[in-house]
NUMIMI-429979 format. One record per residue: y negated, x, z of N, C-alpha, C, O, CB in turn. Coordinates in steps of 0.02 Angstrom, whole numbers, m for minus. Last residue first. Glycine has a CB too. Layout:
<vomis>
{n.north = Y; n.east = X; n.up = Z; ca.north = Y; ca.east = X; ca.up = Z; c.north = Y; c.east = X; c.up = Z; o.north = Y; o.east = X; o.up = Z; cb.north = Y; cb.east = X; cb.up = Z}
...
</vomis>
This chain:
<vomis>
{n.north = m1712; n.east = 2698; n.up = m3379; ca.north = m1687; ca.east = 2629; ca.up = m3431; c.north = m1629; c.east = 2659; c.up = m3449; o.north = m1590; o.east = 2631; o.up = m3487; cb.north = m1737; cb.east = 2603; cb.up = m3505}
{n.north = m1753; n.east = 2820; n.up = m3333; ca.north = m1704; ca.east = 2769; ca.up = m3270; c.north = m1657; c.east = 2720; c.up = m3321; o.north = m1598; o.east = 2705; o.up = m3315; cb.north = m1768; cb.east = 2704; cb.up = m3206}
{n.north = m1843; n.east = 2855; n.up = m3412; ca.north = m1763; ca.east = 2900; ca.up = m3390; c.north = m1751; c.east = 2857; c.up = m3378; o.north = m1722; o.east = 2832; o.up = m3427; cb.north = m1742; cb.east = 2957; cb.up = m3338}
{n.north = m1950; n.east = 2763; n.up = m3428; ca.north = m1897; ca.east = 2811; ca.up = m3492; c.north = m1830; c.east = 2829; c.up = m3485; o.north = m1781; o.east = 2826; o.up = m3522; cb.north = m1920; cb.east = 2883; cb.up = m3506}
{n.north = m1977; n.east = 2746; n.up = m3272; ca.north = m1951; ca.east = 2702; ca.up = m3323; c.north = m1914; c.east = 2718; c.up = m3391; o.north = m1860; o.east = 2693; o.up = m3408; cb.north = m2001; cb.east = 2671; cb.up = m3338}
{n.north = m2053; n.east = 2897; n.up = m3309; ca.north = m1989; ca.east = 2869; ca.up = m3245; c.north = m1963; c.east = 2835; c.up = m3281; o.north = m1926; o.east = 2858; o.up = m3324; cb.north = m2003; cb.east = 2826; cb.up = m3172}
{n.north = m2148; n.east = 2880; n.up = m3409; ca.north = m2130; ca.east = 2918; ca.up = m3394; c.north = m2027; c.east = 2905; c.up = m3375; o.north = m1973; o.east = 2905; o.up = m3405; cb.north = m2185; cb.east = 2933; cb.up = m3347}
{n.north = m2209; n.east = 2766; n.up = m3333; ca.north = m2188; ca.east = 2761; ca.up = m3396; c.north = m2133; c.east = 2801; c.up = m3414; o.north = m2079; o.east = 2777; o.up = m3432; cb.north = m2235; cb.east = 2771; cb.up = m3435}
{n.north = m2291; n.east = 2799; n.up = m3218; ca.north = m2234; ca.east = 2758; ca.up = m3218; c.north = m2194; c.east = 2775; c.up = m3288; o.north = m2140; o.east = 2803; o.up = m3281; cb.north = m2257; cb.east = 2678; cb.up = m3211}
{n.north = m2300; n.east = 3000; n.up = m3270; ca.north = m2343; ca.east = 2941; ca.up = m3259; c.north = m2264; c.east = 2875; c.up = m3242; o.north = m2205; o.east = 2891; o.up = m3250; cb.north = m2407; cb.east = 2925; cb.up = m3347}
{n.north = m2246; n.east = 3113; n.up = m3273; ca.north = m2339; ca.east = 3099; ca.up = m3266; c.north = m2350; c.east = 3035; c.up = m3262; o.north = m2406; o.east = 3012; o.up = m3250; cb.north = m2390; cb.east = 3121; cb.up = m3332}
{n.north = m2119; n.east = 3213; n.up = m3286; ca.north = m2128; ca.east = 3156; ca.up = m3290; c.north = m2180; c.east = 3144; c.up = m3241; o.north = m2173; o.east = 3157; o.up = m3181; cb.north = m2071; cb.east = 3122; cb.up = m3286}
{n.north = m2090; n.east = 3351; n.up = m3319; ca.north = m2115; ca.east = 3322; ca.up = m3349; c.north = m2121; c.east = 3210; c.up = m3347; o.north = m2124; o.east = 3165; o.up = m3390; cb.north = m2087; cb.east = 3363; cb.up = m3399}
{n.north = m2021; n.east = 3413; n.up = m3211; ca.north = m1980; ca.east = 3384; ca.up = m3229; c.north = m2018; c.east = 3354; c.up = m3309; o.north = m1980; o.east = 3335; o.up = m3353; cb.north = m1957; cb.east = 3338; cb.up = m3169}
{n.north = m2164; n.east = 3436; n.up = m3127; ca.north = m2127; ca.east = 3493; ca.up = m3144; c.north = m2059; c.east = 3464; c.up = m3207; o.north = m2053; o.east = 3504; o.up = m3253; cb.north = m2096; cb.east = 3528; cb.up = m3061}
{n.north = m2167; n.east = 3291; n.up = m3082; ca.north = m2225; ca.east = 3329; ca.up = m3123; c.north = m2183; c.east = 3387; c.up = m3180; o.north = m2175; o.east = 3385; o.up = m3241; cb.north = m2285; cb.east = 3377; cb.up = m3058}
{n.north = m2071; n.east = 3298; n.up = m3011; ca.north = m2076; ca.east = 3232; ca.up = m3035; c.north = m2125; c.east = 3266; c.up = m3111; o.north = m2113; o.east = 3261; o.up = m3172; cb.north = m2121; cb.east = 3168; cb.up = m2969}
{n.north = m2105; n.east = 3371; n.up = m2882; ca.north = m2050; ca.east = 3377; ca.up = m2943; c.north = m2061; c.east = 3358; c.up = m3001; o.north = m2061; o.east = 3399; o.up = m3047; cb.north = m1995; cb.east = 3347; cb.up = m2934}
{n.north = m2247; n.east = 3336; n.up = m2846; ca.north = m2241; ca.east = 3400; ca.up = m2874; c.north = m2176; c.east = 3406; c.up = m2924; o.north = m2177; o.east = 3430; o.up = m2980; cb.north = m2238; cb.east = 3450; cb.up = m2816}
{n.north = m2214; n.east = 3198; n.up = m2823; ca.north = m2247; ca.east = 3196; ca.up = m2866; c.north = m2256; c.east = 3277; c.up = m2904; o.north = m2268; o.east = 3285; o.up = m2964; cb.north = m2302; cb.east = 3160; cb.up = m2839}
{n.north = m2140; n.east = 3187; n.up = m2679; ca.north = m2103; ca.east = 3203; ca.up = m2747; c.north = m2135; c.east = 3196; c.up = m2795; o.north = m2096; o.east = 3182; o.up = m2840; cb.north = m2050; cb.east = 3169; cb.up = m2762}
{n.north = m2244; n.east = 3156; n.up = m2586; ca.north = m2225; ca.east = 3206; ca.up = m2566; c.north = m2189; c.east = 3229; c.up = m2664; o.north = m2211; o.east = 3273; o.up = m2700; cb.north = m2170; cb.east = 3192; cb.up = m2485}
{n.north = m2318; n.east = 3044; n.up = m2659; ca.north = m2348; ca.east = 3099; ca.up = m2655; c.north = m2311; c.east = 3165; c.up = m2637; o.north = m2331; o.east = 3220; o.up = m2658; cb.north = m2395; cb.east = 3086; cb.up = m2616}
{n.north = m2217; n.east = 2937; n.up = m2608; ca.north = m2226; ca.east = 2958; ca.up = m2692; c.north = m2273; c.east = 3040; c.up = m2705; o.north = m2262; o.east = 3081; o.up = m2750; cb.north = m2284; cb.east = 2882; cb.up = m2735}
{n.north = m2215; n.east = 2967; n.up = m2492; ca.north = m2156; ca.east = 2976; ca.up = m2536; c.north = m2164; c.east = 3009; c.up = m2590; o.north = m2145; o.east = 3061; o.up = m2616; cb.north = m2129; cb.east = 2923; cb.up = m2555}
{n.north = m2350; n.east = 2899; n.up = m2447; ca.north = m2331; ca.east = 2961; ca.up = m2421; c.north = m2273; c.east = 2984; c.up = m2474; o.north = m2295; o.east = 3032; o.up = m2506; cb.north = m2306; cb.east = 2954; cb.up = m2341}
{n.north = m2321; n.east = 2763; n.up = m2534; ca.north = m2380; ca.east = 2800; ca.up = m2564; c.north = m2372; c.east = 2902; c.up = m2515; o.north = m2384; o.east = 2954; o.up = m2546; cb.north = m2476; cb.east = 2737; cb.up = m2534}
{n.north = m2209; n.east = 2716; n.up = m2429; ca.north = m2208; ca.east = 2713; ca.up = m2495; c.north = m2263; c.east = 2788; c.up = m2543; o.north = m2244; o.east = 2839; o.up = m2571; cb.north = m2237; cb.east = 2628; cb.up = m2504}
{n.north = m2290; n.east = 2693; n.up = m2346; ca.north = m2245; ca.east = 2739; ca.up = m2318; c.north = m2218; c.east = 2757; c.up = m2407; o.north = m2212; o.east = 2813; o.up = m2431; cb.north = m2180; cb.east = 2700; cb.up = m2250}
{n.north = m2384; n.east = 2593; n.up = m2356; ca.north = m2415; ca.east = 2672; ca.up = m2366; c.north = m2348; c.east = 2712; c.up = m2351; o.north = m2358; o.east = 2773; o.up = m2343; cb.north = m2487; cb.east = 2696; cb.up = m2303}
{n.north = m2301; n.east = 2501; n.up = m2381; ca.north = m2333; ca.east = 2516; ca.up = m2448; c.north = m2376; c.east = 2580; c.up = m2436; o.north = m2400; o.east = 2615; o.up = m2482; cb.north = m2379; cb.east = 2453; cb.up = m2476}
{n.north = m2233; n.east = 2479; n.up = m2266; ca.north = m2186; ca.east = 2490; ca.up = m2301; c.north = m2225; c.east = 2540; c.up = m2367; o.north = m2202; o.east = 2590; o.up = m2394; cb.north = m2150; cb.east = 2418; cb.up = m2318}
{n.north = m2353; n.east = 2425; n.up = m2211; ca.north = m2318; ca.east = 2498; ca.up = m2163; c.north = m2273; c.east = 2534; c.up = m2217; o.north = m2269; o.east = 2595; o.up = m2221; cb.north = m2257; cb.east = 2472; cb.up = m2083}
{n.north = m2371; n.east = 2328; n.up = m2257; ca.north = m2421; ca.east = 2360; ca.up = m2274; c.north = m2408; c.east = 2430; c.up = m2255; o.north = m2439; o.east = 2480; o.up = m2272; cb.north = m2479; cb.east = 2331; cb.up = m2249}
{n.north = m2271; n.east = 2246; n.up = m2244; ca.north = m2274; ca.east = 2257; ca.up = m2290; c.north = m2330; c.east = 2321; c.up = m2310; o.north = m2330; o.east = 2353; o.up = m2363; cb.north = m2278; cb.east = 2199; cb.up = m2309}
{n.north = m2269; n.east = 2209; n.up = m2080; ca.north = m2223; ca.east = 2270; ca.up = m2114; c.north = m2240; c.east = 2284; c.up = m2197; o.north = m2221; o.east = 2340; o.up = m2215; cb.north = m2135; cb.east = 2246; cb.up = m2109}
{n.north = m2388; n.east = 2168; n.up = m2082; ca.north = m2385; ca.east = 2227; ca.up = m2065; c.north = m2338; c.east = 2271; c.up = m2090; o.north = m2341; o.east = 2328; o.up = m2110; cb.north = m2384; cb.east = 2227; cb.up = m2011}
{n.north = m2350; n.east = 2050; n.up = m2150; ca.north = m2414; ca.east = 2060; ca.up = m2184; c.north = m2395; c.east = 2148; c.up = m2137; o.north = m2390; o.east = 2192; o.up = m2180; cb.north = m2501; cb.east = 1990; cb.up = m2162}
{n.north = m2257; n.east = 2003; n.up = m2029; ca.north = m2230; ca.east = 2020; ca.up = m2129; c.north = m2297; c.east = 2055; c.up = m2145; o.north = m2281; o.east = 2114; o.up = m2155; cb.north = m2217; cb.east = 1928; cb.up = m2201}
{n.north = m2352; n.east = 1998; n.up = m1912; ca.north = m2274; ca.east = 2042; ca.up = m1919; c.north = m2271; c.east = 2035; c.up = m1996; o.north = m2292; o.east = 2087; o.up = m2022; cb.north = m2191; cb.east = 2002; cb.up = m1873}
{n.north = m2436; n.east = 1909; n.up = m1969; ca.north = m2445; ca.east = 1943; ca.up = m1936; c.north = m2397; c.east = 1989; c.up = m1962; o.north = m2399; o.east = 2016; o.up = m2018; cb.north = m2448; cb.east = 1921; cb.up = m1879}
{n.north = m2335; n.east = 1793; n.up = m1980; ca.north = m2355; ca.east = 1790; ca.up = m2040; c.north = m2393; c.east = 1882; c.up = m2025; o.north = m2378; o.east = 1923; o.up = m2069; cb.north = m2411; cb.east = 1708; cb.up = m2060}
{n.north = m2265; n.east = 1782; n.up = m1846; ca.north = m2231; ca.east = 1808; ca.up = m1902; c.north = m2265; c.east = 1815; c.up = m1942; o.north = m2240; o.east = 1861; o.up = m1975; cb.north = m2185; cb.east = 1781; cb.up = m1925}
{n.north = m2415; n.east = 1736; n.up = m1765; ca.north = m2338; ca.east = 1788; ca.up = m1754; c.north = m2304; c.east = 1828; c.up = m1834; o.north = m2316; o.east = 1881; o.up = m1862; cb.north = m2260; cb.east = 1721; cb.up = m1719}
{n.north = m2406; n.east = 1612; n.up = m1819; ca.north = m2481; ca.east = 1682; ca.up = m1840; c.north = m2445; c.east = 1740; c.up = m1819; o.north = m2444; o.east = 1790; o.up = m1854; cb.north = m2574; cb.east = 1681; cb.up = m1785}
{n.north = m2285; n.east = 1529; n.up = m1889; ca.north = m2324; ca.east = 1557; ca.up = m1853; c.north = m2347; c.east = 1609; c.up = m1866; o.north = m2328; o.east = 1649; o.up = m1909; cb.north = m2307; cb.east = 1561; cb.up = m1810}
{n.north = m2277; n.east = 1444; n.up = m2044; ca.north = m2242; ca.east = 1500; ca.up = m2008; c.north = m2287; c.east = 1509; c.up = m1952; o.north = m2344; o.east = 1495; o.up = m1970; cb.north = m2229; cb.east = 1568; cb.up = m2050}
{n.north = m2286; n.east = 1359; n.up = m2153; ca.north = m2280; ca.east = 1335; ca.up = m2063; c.north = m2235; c.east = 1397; c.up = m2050; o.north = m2174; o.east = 1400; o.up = m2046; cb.north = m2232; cb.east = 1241; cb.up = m2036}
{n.north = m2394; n.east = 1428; n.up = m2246; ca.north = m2311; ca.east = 1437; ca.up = m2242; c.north = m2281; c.east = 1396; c.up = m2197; o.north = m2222; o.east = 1404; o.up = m2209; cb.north = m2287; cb.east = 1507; cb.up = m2223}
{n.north = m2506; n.east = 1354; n.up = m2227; ca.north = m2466; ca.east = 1352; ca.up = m2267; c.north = m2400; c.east = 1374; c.up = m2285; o.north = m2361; o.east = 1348; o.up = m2325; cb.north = m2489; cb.east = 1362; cb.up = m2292}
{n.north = m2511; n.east = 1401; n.up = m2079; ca.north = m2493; ca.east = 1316; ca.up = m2114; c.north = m2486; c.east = 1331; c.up = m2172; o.north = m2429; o.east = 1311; o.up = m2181; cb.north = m2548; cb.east = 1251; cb.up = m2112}
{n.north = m2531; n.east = 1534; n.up = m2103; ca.north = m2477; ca.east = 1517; ca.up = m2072; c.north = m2447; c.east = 1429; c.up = m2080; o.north = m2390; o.east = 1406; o.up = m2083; cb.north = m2495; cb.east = 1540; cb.up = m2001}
{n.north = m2624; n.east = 1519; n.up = m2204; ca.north = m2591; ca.east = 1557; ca.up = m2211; c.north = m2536; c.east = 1527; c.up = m2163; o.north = m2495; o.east = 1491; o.up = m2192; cb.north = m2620; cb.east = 1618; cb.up = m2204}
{n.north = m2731; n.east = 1500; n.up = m2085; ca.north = m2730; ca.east = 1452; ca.up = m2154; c.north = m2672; c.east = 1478; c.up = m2181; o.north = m2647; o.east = 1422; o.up = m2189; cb.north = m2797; cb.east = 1457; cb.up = m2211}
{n.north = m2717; n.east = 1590; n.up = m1998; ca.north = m2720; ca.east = 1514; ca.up = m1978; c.north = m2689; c.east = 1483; c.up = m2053; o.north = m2638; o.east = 1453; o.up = m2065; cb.north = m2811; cb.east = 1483; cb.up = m1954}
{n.north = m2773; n.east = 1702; n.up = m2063; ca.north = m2720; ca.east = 1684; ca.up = m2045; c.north = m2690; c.east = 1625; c.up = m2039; o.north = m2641; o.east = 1609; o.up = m2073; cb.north = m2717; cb.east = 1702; cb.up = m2007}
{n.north = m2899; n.east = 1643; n.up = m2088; ca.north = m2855; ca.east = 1666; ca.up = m2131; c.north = m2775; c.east = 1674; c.up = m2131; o.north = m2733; o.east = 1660; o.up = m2173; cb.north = m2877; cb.east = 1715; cb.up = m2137}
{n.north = m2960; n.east = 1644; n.up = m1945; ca.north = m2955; ca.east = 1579; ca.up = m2016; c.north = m2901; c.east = 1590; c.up = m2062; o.north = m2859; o.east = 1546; o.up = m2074; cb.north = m3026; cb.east = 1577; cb.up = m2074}
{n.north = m2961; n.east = 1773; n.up = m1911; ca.north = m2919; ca.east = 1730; ca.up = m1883; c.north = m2869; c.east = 1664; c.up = m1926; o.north = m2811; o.east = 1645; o.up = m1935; cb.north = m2965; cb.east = 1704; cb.up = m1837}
{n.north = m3042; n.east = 1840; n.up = m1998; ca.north = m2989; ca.east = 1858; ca.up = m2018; c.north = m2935; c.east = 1793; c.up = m1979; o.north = m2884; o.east = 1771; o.up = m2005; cb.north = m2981; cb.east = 1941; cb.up = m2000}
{n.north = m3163; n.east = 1768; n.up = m1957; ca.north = m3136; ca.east = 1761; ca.up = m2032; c.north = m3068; c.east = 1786; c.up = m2031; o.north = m3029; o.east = 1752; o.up = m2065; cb.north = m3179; cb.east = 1803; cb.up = m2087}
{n.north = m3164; n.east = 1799; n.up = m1814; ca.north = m3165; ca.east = 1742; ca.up = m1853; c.north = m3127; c.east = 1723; c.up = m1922; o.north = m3084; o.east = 1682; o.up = m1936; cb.north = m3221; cb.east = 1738; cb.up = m1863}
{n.north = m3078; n.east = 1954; n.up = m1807; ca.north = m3135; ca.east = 1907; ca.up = m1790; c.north = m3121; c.east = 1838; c.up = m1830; o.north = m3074; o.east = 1828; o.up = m1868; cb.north = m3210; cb.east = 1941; cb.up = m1813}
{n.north = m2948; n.east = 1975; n.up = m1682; ca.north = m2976; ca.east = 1960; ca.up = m1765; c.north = m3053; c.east = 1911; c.up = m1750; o.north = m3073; o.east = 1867; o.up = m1712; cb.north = m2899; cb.east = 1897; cb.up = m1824}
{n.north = m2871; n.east = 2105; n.up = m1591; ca.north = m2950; ca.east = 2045; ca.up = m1575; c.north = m2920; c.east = 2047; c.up = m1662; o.north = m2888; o.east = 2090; o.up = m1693; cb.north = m3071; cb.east = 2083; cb.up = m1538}
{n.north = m2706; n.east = 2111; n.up = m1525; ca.north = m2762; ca.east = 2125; ca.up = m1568; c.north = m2818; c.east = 2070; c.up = m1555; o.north = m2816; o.east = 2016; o.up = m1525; cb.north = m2737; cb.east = 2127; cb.up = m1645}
{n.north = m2561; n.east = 2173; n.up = m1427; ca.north = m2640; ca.east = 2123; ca.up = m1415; c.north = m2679; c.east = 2146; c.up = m1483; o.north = m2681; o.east = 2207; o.up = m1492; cb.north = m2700; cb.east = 2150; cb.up = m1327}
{n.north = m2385; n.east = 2155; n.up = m1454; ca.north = m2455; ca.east = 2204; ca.up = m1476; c.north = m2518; c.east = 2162; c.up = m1489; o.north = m2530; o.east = 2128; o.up = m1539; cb.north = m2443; cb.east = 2249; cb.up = m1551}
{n.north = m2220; n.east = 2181; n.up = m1384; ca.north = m2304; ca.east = 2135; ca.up = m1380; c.north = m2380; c.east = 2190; c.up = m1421; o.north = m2406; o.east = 2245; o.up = m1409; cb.north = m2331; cb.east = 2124; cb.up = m1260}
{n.north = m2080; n.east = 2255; n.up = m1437; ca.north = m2127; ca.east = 2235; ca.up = m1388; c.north = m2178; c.east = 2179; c.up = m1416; o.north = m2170; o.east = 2142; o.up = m1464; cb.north = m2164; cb.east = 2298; cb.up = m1365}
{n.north = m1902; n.east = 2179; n.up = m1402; ca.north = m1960; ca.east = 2175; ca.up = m1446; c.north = m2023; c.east = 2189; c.up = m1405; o.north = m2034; o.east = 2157; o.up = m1354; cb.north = m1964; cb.east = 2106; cb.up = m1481}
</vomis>
């Protein structure tokens, strides 16, 4: 596993802090989930953009759309 140094200022520190007692998770892990989630949600938003030309072409514009077929 590596190590990755960040500064937070104040507020963001607090936040954490507060966050990690409320989970009693450490600022470590709460850190690590909040990243992978946010790594996951633009990797996500790259995707959706790459297959939005099919998706289009197929006639399907919107969630709704998708959801129609998939149900």
């Amino acid at each position: 596993m590596k190590t990755l140094k960040i500064r937070l200022n104040r507020k963001l520190d607090r936040a954490l802090t507060r966050i990690a007692r409320q989970t009693s998770r450490r600022k470590s892990a709460v850190a690590r989930d909040l990243l992978k989630r946010h790594l996951s949600a633009v990797r996500f938003r790259e995707l959706r953009a790459m297959v939005r030309p099919f998706a289009e072409a197929q006639g399907l514009l919107d969630d709704e759309d998708v959801f129609r077929v998939v149900s």
